[in-house]
GUSE-246880 format. One record per residue (C-alpha): chain; x, y, z. Coordinates in Angstrom, 3 decimals, always signed. Layout:
! residues N
   chaine         px         py         pz
        A          X          Y          Z
...
***
This chain:
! residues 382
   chaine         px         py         pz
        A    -24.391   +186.799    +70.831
        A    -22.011   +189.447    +71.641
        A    -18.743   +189.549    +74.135
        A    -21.078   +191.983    +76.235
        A    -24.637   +190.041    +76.788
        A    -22.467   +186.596    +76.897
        A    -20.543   +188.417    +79.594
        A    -23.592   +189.578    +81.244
        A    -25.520   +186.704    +80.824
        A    -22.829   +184.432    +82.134
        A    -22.146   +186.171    +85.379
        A    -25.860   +186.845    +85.951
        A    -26.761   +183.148    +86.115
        A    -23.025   +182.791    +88.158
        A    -24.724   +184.901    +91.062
        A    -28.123   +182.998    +90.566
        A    -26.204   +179.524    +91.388
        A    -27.655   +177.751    +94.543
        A    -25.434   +174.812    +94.849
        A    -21.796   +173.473    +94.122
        A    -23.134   +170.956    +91.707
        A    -24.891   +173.753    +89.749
        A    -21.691   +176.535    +89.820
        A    -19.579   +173.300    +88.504
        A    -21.909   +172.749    +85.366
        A    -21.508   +176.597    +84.685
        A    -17.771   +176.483    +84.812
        A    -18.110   +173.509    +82.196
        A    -20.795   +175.696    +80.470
        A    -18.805   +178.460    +79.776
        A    -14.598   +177.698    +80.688
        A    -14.662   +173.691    +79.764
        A    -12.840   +172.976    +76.384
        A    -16.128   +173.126    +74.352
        A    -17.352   +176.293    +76.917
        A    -18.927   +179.242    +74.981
        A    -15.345   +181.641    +76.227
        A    -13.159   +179.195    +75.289
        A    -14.701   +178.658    +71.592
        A    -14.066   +182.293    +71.376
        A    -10.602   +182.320    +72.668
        A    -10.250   +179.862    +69.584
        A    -11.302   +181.956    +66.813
        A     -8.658   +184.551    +68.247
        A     -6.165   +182.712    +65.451
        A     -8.744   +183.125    +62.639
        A     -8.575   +186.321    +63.442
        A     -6.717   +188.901    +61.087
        A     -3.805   +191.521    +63.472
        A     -6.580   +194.564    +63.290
        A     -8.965   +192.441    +64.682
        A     -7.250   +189.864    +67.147
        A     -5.951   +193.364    +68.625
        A     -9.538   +194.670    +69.043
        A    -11.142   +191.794    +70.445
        A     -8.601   +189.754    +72.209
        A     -8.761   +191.815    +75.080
        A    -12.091   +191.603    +75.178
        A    -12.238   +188.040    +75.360
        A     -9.573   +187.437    +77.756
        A    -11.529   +189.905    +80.195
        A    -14.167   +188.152    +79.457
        A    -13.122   +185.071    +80.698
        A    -10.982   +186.759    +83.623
        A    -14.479   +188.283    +84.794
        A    -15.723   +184.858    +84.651
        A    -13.453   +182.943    +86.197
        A    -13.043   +185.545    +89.645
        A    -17.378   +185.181    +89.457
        A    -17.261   +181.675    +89.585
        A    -14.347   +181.620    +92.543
        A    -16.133   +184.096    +94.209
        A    -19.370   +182.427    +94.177
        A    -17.675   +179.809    +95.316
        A    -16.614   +180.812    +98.468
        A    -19.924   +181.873    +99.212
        A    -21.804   +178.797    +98.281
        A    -19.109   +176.896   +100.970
        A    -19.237   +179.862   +103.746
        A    -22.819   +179.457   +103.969
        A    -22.707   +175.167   +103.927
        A    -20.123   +175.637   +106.877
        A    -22.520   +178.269   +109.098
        A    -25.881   +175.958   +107.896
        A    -23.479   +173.077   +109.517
        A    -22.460   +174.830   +112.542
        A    -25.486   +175.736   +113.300
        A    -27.120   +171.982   +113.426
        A    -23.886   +170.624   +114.815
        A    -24.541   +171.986   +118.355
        A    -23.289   +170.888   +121.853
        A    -25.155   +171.432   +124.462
        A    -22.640   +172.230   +127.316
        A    -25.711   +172.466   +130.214
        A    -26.157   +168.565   +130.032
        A    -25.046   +166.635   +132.420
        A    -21.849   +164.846   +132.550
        A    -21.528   +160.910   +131.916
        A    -22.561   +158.856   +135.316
        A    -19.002   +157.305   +135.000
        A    -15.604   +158.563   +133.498
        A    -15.415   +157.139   +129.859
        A    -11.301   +157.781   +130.667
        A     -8.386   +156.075   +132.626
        A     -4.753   +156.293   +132.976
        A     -3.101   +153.692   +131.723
        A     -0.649   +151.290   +134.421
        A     +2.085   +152.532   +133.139
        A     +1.594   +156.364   +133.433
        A     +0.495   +155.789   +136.818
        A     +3.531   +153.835   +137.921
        A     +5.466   +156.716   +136.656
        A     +3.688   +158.721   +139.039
        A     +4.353   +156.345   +141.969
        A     +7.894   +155.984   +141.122
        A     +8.177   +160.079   +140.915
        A     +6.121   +160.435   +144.076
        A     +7.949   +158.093   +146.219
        A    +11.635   +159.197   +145.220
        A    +10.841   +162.802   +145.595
        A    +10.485   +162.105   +149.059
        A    +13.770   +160.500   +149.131
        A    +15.341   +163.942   +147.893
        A    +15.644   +162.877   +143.787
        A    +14.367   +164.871   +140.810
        A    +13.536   +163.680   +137.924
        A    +15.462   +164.140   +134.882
        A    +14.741   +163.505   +130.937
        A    +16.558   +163.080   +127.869
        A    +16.185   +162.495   +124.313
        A    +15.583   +159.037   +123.058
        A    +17.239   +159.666   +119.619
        A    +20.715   +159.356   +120.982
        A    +24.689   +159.045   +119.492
        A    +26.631   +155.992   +120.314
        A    +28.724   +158.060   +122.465
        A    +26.037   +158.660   +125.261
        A    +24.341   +155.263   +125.121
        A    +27.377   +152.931   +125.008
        A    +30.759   +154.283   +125.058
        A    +30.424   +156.939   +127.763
        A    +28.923   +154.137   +129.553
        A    +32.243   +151.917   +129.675
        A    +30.666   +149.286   +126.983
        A    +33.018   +147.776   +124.670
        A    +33.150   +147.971   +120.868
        A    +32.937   +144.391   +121.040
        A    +30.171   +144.532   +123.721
        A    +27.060   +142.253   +122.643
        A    +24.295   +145.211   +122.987
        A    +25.986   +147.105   +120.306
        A    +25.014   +144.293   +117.878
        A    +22.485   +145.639   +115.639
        A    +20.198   +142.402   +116.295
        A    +20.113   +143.896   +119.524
        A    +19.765   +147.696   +118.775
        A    +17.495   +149.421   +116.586
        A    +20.291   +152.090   +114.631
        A    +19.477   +154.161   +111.816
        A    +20.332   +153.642   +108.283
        A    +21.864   +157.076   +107.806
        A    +23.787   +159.276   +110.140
        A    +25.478   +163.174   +109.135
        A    +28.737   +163.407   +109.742
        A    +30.293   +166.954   +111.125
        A    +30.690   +167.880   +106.982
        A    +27.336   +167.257   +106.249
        A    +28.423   +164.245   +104.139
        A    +25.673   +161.140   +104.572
        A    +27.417   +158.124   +105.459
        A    +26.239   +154.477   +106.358
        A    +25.838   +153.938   +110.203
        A    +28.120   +150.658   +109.936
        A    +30.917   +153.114   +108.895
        A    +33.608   +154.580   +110.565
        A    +32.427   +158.510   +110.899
        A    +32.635   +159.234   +114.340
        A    +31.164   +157.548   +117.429
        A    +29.067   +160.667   +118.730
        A    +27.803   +160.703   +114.897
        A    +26.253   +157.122   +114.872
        A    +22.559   +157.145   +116.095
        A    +20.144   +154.872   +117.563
        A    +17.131   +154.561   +120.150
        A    +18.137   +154.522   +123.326
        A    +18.720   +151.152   +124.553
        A    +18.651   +152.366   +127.998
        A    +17.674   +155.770   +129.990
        A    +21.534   +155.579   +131.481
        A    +22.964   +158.154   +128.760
        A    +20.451   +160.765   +130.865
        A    +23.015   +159.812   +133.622
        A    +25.840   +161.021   +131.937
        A    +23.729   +163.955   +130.379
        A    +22.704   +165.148   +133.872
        A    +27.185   +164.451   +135.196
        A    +28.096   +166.579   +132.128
        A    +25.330   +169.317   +132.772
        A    +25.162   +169.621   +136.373
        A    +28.325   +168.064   +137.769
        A    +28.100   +166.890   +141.627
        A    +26.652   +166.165   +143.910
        A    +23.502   +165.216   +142.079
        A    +20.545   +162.777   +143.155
        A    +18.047   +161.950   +139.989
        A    +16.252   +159.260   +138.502
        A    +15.707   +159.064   +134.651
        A    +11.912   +157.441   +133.890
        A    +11.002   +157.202   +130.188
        A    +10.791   +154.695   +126.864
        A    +13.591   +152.581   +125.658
        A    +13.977   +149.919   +123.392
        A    +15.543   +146.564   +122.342
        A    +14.982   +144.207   +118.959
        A    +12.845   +141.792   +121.819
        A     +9.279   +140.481   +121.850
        A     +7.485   +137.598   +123.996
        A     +5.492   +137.892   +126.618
        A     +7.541   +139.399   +129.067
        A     +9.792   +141.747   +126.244
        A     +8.813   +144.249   +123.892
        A    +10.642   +146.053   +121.520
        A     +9.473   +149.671   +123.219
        A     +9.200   +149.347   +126.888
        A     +9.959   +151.904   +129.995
        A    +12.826   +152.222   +132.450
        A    +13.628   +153.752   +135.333
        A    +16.840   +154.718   +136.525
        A    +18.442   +156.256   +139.524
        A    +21.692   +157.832   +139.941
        A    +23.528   +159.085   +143.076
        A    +26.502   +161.209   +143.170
        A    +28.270   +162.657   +146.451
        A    +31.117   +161.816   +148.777
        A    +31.478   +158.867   +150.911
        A    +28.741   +156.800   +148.643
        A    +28.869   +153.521   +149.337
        A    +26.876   +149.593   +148.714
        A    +24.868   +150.348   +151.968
        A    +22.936   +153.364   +150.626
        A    +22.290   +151.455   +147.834
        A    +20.525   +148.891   +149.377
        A    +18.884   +151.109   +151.490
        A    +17.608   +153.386   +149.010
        A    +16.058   +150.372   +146.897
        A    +14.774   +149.256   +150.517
        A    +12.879   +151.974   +151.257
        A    +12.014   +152.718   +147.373
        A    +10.386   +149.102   +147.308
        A     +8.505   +148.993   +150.506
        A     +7.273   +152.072   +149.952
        A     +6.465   +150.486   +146.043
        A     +4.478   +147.169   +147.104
        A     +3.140   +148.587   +150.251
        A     +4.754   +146.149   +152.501
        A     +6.963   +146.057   +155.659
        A     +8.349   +143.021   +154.943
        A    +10.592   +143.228   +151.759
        A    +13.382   +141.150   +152.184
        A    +16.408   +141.687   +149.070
        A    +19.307   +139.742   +148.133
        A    +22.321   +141.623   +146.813
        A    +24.186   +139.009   +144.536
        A    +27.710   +139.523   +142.629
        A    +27.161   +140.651   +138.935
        A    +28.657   +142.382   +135.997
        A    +27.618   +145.897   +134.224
        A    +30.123   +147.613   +132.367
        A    +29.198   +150.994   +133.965
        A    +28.894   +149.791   +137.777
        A    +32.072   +147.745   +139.850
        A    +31.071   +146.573   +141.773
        A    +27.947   +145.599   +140.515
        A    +24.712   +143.631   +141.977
        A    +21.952   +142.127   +141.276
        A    +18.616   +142.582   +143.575
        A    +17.035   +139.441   +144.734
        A    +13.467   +140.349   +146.545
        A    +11.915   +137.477   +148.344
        A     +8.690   +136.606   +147.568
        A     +5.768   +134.061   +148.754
        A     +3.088   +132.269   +147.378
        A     -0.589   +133.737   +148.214
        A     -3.346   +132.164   +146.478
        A     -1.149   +130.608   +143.582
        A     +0.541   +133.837   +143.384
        A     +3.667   +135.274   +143.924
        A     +3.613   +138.340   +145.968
        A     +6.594   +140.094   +146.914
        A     +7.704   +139.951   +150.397
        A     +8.977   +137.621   +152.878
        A    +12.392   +135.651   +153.752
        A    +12.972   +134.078   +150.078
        A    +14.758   +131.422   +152.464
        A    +12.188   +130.557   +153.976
        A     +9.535   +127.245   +153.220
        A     +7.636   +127.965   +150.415
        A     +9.000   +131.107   +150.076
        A    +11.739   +131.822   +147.198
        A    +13.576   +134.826   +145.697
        A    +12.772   +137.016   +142.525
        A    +15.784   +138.835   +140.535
        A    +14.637   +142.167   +139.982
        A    +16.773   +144.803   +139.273
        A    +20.640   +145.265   +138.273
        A    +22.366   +147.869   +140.253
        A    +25.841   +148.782   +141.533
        A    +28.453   +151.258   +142.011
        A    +29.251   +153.990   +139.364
        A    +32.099   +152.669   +137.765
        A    +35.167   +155.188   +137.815
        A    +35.780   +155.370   +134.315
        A    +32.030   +156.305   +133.838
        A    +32.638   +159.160   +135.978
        A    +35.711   +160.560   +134.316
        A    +33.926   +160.660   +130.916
        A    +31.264   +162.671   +132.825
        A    +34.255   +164.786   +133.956
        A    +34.322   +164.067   +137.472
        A    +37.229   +162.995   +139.748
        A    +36.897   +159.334   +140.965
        A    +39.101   +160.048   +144.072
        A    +36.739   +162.960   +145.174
        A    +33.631   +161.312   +143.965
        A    +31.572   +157.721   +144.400
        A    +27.979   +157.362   +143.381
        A    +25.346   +154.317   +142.978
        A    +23.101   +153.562   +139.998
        A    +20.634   +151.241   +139.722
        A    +17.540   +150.038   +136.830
        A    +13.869   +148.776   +137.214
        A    +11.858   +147.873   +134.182
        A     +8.556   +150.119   +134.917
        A     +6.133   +147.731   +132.862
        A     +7.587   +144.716   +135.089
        A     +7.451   +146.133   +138.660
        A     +3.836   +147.404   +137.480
        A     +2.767   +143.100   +136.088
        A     +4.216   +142.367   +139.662
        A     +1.825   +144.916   +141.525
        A     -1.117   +144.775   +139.443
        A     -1.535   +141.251   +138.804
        A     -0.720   +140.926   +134.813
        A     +0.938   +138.211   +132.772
        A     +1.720   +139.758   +129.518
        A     +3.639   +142.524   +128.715
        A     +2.532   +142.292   +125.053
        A     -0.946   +143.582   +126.013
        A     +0.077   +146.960   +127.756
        A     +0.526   +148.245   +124.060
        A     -2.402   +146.359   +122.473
        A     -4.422   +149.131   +123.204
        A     -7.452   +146.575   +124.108
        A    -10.324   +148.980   +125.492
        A    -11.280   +146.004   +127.379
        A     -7.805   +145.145   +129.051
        A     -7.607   +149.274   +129.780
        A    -11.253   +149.610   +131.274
        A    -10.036   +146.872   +133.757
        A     -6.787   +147.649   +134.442
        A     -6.616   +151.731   +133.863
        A     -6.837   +153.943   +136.781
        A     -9.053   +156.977   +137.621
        A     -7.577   +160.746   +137.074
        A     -8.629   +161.283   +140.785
        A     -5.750   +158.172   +141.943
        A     -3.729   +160.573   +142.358
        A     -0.379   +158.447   +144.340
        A     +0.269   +160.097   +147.770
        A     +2.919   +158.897   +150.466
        A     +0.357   +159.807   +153.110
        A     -2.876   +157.733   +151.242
        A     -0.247   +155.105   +150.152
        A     +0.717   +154.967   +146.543
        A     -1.340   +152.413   +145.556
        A     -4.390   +153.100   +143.442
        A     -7.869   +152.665   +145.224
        A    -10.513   +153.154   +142.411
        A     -8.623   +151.645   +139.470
        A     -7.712   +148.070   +138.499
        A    -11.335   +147.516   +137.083
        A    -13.510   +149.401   +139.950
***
């Protein structure tokens, strides 16, 4: 058979192909090691000059042409699998929709919302930062020691590797720098000293997002979410505080009656510093928030840690102590939201259990609203 009718021949039954499985056994036919073209190409060395020069090309066009058929072909056999596809995978969009919402918004999202809604109306925005941060922003800005115990890396998740300002890799335990070592975010406080650096004063934000911690039981988890407020003006002082997280958590848990406890503490970024007590009584073998904690039968719940911005804090934000004063204070989202809701394990709100999130997700339409209260009607399993 000659170059021309094996040429011919070849890409003739090429166009005839129906299928993949066929257009494969042709390529094997004709381009596989034993193929028809390739024993050809092999007599090319048998071949004296005169002659490879003749008929070389005409083998390697030969197998050019039949190579771009069989790509070609190809494409054609798979264009018209995808349309034959397309056209039997078809969605109806005039049915229907499902009698109930397969969706929900998980507790914590809609927390977040309450949180946002209620301190909005208290005149706060809300501000963001990244949670990849330098040991600058998340510790030493923050007045915590070298020696302090959250540096501890059984305590904080660091990175292996950091890049110096050279570009030279270095181990994190070494000495390159302290805005060069990073780590997750143990807190959402280094968005506090983001926002002091980037806005100055006064300023009035809170800082809702993920943080994390080497921690995990029922009530820790190594990821969880934190929100945390931050006021700076003139004149601040321990009485706005507690007013603000007065109003924040009656506003929160729906209830007149929340009673808190301001007791001495320590934070390295707040002096003085607080913790908040909220009083609480039992209903039904539960403890619900609200009440005289001194009270019979009644008792008191540590909640949050809070205080006053601690000077140096605000001089490595670059604001003047003696002009400025400012509170700060942080709630763990995922515990005020067990409180509200009812639930006894933290672990669970990242199980991703369709069963735990059918009962306690919320709808889309819960939208929280001072006015309508920011609890949820339709979720918590209705």
């Amino acid at each position: 058979m000659t170059i021309e009718s094996l040429g011919s021949e070849a890409l003739d039954r090429i166009a005839a192909a129906g299928d993949a499985a066929t257009l494969e056994a042709l390529r094997v036919e004709y381009l596989g090691k034993q193929g028809s073209i390739s024993s050809l190409l092999k007599t090319l060395g048998k071949m004296s000059p005169e002659e490879r020069q003749a008929e070389g090309p005409k083998i390697h066009a030969l197998r050019q042409d039949v190579t771009d058929a069989l790509a070609a072909r190809k494409d054609a056999i798979d264009s018209a699998a995808l349309e034959a596809r397309l056209a039997a995978e078809t969605l109806d969009l005039t049915l229907p929709a499902p009698a109930a919402p397969k969706g929900s918004v998980h507790p914590v999202s809609q927390v977040m919302d309450e949180l946002a809604e209620i301190f909005a109306d208290m005149g706060f925005a809300v501000a963001t930062g990244p949670e990849i941060e330098d040991d600058w922003h998340n510790f030493t800005a923050l007045n915590m020691a070298e020696t302090h115990p959250a540096r501890a890396m059984h305590d904080t998740f660091y990175f292996p590797d950091v890049i110096d300002g050279e570009g030279h890799t270095a181990s994190s335990s070494e000495a390159v720098g302290e805005k060069k070592r990073m780590l997750l975010r143990t807190h959402t406080s280094p968005v506090q000293i983001r926002s002091m650096i980037a806005q100055g004063a006064p300023i009035r934000i809170i800082a809702p997002g993920r943080v994390y911690r080497s921690d995990s039981d029922a009530t820790h988890t190594p990821m969880f979410h934190q929100v945390e407020g931050l006021v700076i003006d003139k004149g601040i002082h321990l009485g706005h505080l507690k007013w603000t997280l007065e109003t924040f958590l009656k506003a929160f848990f729906e209830r007149d009656d929340i009673v808190l406890r301001l007791r001495p503490s320590y934070f390295p970024f707040t002096e003085p510093s607080v913790e908040v007590d909220v009083g609480w009584q039992s209903v039904n073998g539960r403890r619900v928030l609200g009440g005289d904690g001194d009270a019979p039968g009644h008792g008191w719940m540590e909640l949050l840690g809070s205080g006053m911005v601690n000077a140096r804090v605000l001089e490595f934000a670059g604001l003047d102590p003696a002009e400025w004063q400012g509170f700060a204070f942080g709630i763990g989202v995922d515990r005020i939201a067990m409180l509200k809701y009812g639930m006894d394990d933290l672990r669970a709100f990242f199980d991703g259990d369709i069963r735990w999130l059918r009962h306690y997700g919320f709808s889309a339409f819960d939208q929280p609203t001072l006015s309508a209260g920011v609890g949820a009607k339709g979720g918590m399993g209705a």
